[in-house]
VEXTOR-167888 format. One line per 5 residues: number of its first residue (from 1); their letters; for each residue x, y, z of N, C-alpha, C. Coordinates in Angstrom, 1 decimal. Example, Ala and Ser with C-alpha at 12.3 -4.5 7.8 and 13.67 -1.06 7.14 Angstrom:
REM VEXTOR-167888
1 = as = 13.2:-5.7:7.8:12.3:-4.5:7.8:13.2:-3.3:7.8 | 12.8:-2.2:7.1:13.7:-1.1:7.1:12.9:0.0:7.9;
END
This chain:
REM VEXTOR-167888
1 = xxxxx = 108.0:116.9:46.7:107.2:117.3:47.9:106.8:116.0:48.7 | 106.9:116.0:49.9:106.9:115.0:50.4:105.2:114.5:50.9 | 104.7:113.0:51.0:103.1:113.2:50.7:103.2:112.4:52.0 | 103.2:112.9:53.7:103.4:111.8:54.5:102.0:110.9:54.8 | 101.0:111.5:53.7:99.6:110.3:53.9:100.0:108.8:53.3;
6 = xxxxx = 100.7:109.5:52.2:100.9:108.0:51.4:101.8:106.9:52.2 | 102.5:107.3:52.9:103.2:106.5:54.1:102.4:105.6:54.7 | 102.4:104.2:54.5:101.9:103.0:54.5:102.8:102.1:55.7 | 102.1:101.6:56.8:102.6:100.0:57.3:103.3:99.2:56.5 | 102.7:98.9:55.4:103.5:97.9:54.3:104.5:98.6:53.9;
11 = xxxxx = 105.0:99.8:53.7:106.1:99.9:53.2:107.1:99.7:54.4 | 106.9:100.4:55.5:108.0:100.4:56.4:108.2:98.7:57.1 | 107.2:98.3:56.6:107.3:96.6:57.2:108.7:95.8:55.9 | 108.2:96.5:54.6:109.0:95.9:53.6:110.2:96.5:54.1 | 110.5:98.1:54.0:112.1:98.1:54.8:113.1:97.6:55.5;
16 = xxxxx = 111.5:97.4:56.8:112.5:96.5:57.7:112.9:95.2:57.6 | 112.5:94.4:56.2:112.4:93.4:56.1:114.0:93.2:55.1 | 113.9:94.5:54.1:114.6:94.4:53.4:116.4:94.4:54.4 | 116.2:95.6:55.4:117.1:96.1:56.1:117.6:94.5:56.9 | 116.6:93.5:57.6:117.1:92.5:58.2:117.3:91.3:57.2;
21 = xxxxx = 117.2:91.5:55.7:117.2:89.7:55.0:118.9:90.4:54.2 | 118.9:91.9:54.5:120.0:92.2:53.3:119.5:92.6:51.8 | 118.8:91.8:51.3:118.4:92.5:49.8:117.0:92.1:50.1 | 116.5:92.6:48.4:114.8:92.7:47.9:114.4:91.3:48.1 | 115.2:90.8:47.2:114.5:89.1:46.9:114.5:88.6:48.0;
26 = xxxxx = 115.3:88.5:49.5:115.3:87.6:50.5:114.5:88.3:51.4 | 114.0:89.8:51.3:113.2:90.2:51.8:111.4:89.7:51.8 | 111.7:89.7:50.5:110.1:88.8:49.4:110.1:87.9:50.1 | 111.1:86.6:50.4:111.1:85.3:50.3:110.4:85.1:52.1 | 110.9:86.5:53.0:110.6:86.3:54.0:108.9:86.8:54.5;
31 = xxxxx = 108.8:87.3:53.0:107.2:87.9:53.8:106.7:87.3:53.0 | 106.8:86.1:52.1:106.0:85.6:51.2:105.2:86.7:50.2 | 105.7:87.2:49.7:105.9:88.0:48.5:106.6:87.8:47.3 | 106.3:88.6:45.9:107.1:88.7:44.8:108.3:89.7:45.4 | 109.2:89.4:44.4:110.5:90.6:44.7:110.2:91.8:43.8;
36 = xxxxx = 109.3:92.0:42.7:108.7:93.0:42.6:107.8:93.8:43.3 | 107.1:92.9:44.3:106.0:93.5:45.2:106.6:94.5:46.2 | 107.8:94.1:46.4:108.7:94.9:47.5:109.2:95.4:47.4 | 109.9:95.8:45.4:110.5:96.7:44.8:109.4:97.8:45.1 | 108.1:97.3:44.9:107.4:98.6:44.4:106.8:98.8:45.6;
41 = xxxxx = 107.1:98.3:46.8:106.9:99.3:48.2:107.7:100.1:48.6 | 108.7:99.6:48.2:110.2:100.4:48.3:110.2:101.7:47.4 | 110.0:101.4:45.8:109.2:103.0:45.5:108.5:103.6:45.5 | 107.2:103.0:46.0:106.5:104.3:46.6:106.9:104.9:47.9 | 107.5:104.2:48.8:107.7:104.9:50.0:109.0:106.3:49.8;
46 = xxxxx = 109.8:105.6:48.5:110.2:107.0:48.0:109.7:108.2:47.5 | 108.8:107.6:46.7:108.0:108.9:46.0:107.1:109.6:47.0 | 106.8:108.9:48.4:106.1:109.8:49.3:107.1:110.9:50.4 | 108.2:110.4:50.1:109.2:111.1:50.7:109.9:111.8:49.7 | 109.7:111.5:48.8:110.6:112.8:47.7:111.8:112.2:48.0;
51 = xxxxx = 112.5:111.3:48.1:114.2:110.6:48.5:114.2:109.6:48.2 | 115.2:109.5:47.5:116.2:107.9:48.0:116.3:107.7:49.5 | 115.7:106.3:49.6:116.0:105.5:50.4:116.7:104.5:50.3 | 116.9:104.2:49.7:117.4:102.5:49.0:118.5:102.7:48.1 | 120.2:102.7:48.1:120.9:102.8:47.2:121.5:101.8:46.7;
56 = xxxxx = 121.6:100.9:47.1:121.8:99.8:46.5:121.0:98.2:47.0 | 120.4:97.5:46.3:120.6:95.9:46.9:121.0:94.8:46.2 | 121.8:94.0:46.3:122.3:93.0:45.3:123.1:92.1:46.1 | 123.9:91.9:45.2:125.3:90.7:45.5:126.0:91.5:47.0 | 126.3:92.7:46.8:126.7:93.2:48.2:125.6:93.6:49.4;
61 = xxxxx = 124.4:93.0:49.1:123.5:93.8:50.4:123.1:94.9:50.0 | 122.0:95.6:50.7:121.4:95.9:51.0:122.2:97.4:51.3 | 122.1:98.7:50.8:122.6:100.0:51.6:121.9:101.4:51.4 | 121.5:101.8:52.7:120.2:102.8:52.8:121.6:104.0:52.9 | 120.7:104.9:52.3:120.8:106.6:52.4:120.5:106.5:53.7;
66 = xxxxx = 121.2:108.0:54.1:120.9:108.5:55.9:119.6:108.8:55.5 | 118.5:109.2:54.6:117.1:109.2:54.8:116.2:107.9:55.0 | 116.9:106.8:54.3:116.7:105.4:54.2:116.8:104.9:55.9 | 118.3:105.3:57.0:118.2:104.8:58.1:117.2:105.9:59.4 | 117.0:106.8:58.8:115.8:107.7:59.9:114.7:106.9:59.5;
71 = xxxxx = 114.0:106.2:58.4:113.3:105.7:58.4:113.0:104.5:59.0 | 114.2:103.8:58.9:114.6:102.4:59.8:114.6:102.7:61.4 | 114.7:104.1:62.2:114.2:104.2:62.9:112.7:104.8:63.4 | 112.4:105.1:62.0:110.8:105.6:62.6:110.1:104.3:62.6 | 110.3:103.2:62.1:109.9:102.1:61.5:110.3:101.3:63.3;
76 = xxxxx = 111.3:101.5:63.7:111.6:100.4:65.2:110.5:101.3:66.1 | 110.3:102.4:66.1:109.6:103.7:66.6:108.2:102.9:66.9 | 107.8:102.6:65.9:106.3:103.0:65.3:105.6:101.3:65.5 | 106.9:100.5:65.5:106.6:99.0:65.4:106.5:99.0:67.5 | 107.3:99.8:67.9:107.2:99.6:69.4:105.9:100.1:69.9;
81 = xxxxx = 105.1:101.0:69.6:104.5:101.7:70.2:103.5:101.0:69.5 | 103.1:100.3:68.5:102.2:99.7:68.2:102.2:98.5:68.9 | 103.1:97.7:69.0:103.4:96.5:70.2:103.3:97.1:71.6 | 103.3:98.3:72.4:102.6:98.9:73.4:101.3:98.9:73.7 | 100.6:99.6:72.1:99.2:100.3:72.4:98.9:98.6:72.3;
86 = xxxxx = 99.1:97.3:71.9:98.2:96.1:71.7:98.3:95.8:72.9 | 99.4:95.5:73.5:99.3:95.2:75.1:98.2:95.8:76.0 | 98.4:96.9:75.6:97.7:98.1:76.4:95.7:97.6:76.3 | 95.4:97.4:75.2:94.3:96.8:74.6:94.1:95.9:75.1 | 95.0:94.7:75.2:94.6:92.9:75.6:94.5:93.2:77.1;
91 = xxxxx = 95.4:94.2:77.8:95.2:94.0:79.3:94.0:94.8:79.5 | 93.1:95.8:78.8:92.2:96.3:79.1:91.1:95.2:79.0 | 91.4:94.4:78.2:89.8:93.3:77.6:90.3:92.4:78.7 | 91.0:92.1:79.4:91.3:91.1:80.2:91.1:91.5:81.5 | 90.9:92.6:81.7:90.7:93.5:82.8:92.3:93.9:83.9;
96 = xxxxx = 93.1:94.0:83.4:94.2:93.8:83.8:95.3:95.4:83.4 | 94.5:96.5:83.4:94.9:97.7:83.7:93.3:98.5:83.1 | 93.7:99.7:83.6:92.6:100.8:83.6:92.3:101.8:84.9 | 91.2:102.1:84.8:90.4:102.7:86.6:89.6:102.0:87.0 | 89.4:102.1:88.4:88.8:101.9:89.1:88.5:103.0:89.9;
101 = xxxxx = 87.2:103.3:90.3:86.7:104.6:91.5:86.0:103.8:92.4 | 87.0:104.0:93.6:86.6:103.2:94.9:86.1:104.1:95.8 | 84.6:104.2:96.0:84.2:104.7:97.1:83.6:104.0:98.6 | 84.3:104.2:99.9:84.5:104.1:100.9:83.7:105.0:101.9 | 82.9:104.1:102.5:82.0:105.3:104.0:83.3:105.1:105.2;
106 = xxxxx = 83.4:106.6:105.4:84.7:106.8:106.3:85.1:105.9:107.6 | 84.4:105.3:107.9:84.2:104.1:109.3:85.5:102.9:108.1 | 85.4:102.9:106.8:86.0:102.0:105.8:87.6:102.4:105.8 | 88.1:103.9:106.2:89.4:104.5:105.7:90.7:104.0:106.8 | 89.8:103.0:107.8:90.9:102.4:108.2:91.8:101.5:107.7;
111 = xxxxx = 90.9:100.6:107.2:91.7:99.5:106.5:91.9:99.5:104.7 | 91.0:100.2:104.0:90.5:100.1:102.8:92.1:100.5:102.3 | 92.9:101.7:102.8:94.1:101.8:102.2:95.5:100.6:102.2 | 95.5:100.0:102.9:96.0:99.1:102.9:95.3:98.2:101.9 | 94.0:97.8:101.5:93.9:97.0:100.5:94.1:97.2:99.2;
116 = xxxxx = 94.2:98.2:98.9:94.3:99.3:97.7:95.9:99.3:97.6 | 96.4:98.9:98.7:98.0:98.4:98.5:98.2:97.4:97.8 | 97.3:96.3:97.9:97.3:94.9:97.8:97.6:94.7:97.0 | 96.0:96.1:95.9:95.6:95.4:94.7:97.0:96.1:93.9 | 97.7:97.5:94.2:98.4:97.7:93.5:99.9:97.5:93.3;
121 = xxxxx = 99.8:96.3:93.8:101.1:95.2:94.3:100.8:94.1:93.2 | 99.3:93.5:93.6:99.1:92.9:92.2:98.8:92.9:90.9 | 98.3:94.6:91.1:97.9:94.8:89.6:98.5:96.0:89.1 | 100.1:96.2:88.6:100.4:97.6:88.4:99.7:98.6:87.5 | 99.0:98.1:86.5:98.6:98.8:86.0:97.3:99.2:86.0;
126 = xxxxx = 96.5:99.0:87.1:95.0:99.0:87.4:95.4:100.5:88.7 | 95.1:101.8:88.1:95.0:102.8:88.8:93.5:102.8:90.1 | 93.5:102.5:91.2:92.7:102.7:91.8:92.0:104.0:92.3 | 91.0:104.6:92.4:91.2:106.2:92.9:90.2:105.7:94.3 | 90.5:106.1:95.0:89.9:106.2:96.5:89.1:107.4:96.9;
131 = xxxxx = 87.9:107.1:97.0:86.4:108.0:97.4:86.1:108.4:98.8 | 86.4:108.9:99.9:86.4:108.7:101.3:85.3:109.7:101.6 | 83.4:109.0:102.3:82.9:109.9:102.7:81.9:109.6:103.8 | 81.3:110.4:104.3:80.0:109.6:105.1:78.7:108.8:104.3 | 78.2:107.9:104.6:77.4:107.2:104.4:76.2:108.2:103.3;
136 = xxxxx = 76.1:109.3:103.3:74.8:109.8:102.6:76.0:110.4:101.4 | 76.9:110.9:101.8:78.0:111.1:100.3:77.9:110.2:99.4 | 78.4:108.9:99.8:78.4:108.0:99.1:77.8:107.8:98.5 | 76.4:107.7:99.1:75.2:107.6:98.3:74.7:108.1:97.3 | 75.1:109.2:97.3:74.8:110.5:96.6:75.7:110.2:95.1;
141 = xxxxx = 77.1:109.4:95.5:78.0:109.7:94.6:77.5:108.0:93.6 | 76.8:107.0:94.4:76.3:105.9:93.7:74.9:106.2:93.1 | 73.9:107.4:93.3:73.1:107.9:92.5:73.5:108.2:91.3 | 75.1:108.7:91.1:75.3:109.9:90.1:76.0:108.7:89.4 | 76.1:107.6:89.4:77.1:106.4:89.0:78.7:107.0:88.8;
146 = xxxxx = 79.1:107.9:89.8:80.6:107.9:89.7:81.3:107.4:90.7 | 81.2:106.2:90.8:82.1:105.2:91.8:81.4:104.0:91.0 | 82.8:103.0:90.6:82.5:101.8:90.6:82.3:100.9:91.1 | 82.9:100.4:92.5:82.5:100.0:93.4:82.4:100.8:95.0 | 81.8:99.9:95.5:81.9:100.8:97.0:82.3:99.7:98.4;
151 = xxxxx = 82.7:99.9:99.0:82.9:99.6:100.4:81.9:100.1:101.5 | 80.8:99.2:102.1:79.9:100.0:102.9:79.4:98.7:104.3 | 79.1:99.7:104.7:77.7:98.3:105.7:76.4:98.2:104.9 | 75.4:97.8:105.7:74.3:98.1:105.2:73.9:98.4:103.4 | 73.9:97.8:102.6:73.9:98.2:101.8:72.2:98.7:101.4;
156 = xxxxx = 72.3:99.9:100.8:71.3:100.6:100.6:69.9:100.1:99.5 | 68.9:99.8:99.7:67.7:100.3:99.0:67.5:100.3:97.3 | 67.9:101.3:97.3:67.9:102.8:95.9:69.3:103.0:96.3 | 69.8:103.0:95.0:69.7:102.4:93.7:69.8:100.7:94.0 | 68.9:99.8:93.1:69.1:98.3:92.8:70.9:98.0:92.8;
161 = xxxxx = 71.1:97.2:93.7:72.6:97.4:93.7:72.8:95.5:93.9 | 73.7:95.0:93.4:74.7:93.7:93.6:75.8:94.0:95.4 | 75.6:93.6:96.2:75.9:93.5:97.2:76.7:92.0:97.7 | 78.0:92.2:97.7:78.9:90.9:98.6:79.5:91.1:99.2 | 79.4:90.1:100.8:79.6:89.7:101.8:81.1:89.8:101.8;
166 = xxxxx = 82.2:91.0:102.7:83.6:90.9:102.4:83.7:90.6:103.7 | 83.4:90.6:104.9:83.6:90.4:106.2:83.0:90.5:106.9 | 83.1:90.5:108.7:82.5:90.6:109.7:82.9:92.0:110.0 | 81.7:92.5:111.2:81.8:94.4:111.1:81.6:94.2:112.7 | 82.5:93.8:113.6:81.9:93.9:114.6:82.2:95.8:115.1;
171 = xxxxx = 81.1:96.0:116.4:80.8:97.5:116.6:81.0:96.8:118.1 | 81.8:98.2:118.9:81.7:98.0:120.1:81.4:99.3:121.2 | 81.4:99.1:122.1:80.9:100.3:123.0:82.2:100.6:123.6 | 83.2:101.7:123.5:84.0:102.1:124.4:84.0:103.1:124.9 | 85.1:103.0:126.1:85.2:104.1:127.2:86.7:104.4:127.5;
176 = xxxxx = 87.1:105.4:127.8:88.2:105.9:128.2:88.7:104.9:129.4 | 90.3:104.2:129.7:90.6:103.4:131.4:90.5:104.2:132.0 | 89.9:105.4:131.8:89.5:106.1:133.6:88.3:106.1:134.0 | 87.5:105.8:132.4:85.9:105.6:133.4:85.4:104.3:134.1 | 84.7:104.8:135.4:84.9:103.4:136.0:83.9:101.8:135.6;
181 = xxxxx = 83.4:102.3:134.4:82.8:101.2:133.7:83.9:100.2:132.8 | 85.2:100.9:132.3:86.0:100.0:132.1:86.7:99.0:132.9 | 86.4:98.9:134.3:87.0:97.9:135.1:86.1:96.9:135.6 | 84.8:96.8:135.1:83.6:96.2:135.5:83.2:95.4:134.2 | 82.5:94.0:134.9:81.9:92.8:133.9:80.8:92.9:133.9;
186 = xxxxx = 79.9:92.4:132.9:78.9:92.6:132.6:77.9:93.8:133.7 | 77.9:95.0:132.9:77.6:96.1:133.3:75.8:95.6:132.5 | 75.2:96.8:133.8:73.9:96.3:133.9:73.3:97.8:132.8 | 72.1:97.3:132.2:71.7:98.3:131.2:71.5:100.0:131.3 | 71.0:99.8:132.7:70.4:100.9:133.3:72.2:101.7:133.5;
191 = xxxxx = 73.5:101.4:134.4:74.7:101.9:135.1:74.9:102.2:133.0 | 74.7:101.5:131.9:75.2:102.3:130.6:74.4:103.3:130.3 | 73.3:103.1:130.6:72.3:104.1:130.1:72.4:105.8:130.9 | 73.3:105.8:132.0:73.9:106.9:132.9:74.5:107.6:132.3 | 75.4:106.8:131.4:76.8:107.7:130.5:76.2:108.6:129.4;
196 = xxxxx = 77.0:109.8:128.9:76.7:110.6:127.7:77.3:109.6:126.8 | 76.4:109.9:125.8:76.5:109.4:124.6:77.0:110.0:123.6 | 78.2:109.7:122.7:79.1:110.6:121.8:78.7:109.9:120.3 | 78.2:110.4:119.7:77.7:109.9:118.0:77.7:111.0:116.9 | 78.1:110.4:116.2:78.2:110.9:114.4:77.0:111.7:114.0;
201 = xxxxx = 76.9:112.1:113.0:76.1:112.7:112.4:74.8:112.4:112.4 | 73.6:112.9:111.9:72.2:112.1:111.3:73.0:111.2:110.3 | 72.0:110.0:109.7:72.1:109.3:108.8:73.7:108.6:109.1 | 74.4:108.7:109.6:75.2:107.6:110.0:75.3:106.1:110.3 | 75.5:105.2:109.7:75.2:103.8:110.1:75.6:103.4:111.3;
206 = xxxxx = 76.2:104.0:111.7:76.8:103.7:113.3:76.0:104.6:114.4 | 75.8:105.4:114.1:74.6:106.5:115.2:73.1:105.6:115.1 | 73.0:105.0:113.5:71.1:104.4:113.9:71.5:102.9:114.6 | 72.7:102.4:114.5:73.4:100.9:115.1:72.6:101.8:116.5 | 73.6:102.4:117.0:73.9:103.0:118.5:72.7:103.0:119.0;
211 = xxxxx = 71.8:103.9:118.4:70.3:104.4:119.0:69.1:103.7:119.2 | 69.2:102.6:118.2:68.8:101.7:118.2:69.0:100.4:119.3 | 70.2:100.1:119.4:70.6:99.4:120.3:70.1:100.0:122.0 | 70.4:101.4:122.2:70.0:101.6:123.5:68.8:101.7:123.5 | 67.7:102.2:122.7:66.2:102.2:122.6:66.0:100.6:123.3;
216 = xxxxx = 66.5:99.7:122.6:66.2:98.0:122.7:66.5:98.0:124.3 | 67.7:98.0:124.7:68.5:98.0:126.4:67.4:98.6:127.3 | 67.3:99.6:127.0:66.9:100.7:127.9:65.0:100.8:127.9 | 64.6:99.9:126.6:63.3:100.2:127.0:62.6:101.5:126.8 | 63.4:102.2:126.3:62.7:103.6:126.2:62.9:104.7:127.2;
221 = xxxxx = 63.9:104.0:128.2:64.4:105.1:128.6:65.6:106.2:128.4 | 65.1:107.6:128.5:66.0:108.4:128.0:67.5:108.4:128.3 | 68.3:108.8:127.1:70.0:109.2:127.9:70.4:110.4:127.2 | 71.7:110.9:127.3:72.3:112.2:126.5:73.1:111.4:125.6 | 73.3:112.2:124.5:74.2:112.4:123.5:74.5:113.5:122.8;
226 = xxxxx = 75.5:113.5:122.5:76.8:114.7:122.2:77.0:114.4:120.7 | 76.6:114.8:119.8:77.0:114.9:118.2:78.1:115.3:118.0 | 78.6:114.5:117.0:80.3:114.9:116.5:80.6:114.4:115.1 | 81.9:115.1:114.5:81.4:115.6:113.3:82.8:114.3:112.2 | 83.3:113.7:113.8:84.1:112.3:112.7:84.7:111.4:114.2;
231 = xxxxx = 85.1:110.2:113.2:85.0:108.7:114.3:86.5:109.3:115.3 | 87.3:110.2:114.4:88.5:110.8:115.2:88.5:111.6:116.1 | 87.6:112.5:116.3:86.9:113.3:117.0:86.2:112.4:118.3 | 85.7:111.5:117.7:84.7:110.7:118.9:85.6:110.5:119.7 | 86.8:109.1:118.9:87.9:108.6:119.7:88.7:109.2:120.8;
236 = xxxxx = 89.1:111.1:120.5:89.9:111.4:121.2:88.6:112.1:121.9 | 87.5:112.3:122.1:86.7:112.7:123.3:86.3:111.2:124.2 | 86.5:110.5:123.7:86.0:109.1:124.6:87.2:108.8:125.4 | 88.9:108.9:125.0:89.7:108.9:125.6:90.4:110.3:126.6 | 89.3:111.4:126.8:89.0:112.5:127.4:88.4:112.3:128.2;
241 = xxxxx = 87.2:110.9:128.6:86.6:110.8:129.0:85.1:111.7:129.4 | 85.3:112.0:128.3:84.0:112.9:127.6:82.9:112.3:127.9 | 82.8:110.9:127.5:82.0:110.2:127.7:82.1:108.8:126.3 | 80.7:108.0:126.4:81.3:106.8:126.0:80.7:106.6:124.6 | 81.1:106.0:123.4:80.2:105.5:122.4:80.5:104.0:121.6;
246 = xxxxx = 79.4:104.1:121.0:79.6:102.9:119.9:80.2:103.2:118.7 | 81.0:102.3:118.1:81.8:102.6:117.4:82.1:101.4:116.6 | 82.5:101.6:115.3:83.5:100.1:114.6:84.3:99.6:115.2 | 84.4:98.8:115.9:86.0:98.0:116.4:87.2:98.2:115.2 | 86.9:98.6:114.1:88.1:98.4:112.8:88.6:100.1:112.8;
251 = xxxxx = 87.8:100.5:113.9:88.5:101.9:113.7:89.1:102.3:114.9 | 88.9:101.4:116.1:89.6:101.8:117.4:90.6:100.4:117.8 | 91.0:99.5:116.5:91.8:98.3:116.7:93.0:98.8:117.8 | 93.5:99.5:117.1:95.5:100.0:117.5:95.0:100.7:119.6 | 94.1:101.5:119.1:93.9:102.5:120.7:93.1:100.9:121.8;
256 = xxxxx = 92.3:100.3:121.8:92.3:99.0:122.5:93.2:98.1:122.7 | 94.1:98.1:121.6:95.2:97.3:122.3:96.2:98.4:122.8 | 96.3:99.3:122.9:97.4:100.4:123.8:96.5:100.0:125.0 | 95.5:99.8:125.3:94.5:100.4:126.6:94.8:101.7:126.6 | 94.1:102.5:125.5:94.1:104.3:125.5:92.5:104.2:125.5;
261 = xxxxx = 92.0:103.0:125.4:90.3:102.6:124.8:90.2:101.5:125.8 | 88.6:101.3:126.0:88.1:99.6:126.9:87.1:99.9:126.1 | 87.2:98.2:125.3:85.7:97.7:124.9:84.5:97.4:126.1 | 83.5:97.8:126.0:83.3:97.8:127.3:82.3:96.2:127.2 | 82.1:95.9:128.7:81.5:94.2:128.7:80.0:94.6:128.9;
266 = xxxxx = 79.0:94.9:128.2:77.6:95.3:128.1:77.0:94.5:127.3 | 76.0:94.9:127.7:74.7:93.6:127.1:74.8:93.8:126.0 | 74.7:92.4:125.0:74.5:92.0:123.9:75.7:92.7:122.7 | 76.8:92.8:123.7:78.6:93.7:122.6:79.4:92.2:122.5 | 80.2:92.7:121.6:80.0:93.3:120.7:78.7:92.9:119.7;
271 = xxxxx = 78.4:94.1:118.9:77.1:93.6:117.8:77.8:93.8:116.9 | 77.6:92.2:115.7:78.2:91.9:114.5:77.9:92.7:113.5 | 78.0:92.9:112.7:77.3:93.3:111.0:78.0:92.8:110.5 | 78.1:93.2:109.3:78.7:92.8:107.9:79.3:94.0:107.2 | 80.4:93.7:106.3:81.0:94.6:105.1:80.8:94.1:104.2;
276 = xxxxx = 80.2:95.2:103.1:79.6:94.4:102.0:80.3:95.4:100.8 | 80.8:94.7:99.5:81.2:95.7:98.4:80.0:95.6:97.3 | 79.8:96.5:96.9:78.7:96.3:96.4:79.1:97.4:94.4 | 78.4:97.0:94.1:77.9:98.1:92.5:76.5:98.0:92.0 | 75.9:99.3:91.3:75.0:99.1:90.6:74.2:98.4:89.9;
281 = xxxxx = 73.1:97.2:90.1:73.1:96.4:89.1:72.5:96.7:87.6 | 72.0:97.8:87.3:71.7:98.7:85.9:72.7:98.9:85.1 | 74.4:98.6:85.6:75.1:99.5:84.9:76.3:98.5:84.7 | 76.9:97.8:83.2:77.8:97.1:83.2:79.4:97.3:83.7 | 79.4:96.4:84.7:80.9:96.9:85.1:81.9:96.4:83.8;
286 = xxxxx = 83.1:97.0:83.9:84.0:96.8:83.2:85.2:95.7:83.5 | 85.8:95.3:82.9:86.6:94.4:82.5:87.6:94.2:84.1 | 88.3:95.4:84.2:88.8:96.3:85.2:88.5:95.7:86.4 | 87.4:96.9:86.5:86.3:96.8:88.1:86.1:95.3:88.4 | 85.9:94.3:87.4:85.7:92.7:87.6:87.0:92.1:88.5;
291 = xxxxx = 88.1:92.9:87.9:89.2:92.0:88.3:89.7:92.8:89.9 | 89.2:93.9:89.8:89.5:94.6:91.4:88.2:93.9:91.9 | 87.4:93.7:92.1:86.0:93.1:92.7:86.4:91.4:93.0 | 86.9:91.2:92.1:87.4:89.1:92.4:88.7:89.3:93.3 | 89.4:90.0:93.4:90.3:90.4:94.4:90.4:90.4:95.7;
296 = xxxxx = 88.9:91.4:95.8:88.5:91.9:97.2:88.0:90.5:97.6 | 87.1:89.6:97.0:86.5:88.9:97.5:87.2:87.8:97.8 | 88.2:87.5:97.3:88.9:86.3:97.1:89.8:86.4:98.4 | 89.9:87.9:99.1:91.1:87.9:100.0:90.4:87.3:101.6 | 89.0:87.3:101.4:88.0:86.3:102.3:88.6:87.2:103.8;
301 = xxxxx = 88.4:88.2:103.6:88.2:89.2:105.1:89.7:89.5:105.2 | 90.9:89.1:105.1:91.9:89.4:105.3:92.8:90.3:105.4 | 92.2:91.2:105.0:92.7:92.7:104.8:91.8:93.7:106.6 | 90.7:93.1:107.1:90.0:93.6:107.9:91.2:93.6:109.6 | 90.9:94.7:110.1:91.9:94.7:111.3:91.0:93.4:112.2;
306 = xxx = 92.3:93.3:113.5:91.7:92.2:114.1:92.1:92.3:115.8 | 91.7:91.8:116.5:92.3:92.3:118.0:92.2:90.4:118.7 | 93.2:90.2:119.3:93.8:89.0:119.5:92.8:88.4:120.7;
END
């Protein structure tokens, strides 16, 4: 009856040892063993198989039963996949495959996929998962600690977070080439303050940029705005001539240089910010997340769109 517990590493290591020296004794000699020690690996690995394995070794070598060579392949089997799972191991402690949960505030989904190219150009075995949401999602999802890093502006408050500087964020004010403030230089506060205003959601980092900025211009005097429900939405109502908004320049790069878009020339535009990646600081990042994080940072904004 066959006992497959008793099935031991050492025996199938002596097999294969015995199978590549030819006999017992050159087997011993090579694992620094007695040639009894090997004999009697060799019989117990029989007695747990109920078989001959081993029919002869001597002056002619070494010769396995067909139960002897299925084991010589479970043995190449079992040696591979243990030389897999250690790799698998050293690249995880080295940070050099695993997950990553990348979450991104949607103003980010322009460029962020392209960097996620980068990293999985450099790093095949480091699975990235991509998080794409508005600014209070995110948030929500960095409460719950399920994103390891994030791509954001402003980085938030609550939760205590590690926050680094990946680029410049400039925001710009555009307009459709048919409105007649795209053909005009330095446009005076009051002629911007005429136009409707097209903005995101509450809690948007680009709507309190916006409102803010015209409160400051305008002194407190009133204008309209039109709520909408994404930066694609804005885009094609601004190139409708719907009217005009502030916006990430990294999301209207391609439509400004068609001229489908005019950045417009208004006080105090473009306004700079910052892109910041940031993680929790309560919560140890992993091995992984370290080597996707020294990546982003090291590419020193280069992944960020750019207008000539």
């Amino acid at each position: 009856m066959q006992k497959i517990n008793a099935v031991t590493l050492k025996q199938l290591r002596a097999l294969r040892h015995v199978a590549a020296e030819g006999s017992i004794s050159s087997a011993a000699a090579e694992l620094g063993l007695t040639a009894p020690a090997v004999h009697t690996q060799i019989r117990n690995l029989e007695k747990a198989l109920d078989c001959a394995i081993l029919e002869q070794s001597g002056a002619f070598g070494a010769r396995f039963t067909p139960e002897g060579q299925v084991m010589l392949e479970v043995e190449t089997q079992i040696s591979a996949s243990l030389t897999n799972g250690l790799e698998r191991i050293r690249s995880l402690q080295h940070g050099q495959s695993g997950l990553v949960v990348l979450g991104v505030v949607s103003t980010a989904k322009y460029f962020v996929p392209g960097l996620v190219a980068q990293i999985n150009r450099a790093f095949p075995e480091i699975d990235v998962i991509l998080k794409v949401g508005n600014r209070q999602e995110i948030l929500r999802e960095l409460n719950d600690s399920s994103l390891d890093l994030i791509i954001m502006g402003r980085p938030p408050r609550s939760p205590i977070n590690i926050a680094y500087n990946i680029g410049p964020h400039p925001h710009v004010m555009v307009a459709s080439s048919d409105n007649p403030l795209s053909h005009r230089r330095d446009i005076p506060a009051m002629d911007l303050l005429a136009e409707t205003f097209l903005a995101r959601e509450e809690g948007s980092g680009t709507r309190l940029l916006m409102t803010r900025y015209l409160d400051r211009i305008g002194e407190g005097v009133p204008y309209r705005m039109i709520e909408m429900g994404s930066n694609e939405t804005i885009k094609q109502a601004v190139m409708a001539d719907l009217g005009v908004a502030m916006i990430s320049q990294h999301t209207v790069t391609e439509e400004i240089r068609s001229g489908r878009l005019v950045a417009l020339d208004a006080p105090e535009l473009p306004m700079t910010r910052q892109w910041y990646v940031l993680h929790r600081e309560d919560l140890t990042i992993s091995k992984t997340t370290e080597t996707v994080l020294d990546f982003i940072l090291a590419q020193n904004a280069a992944f960020l769109p750019r207008l000539d």
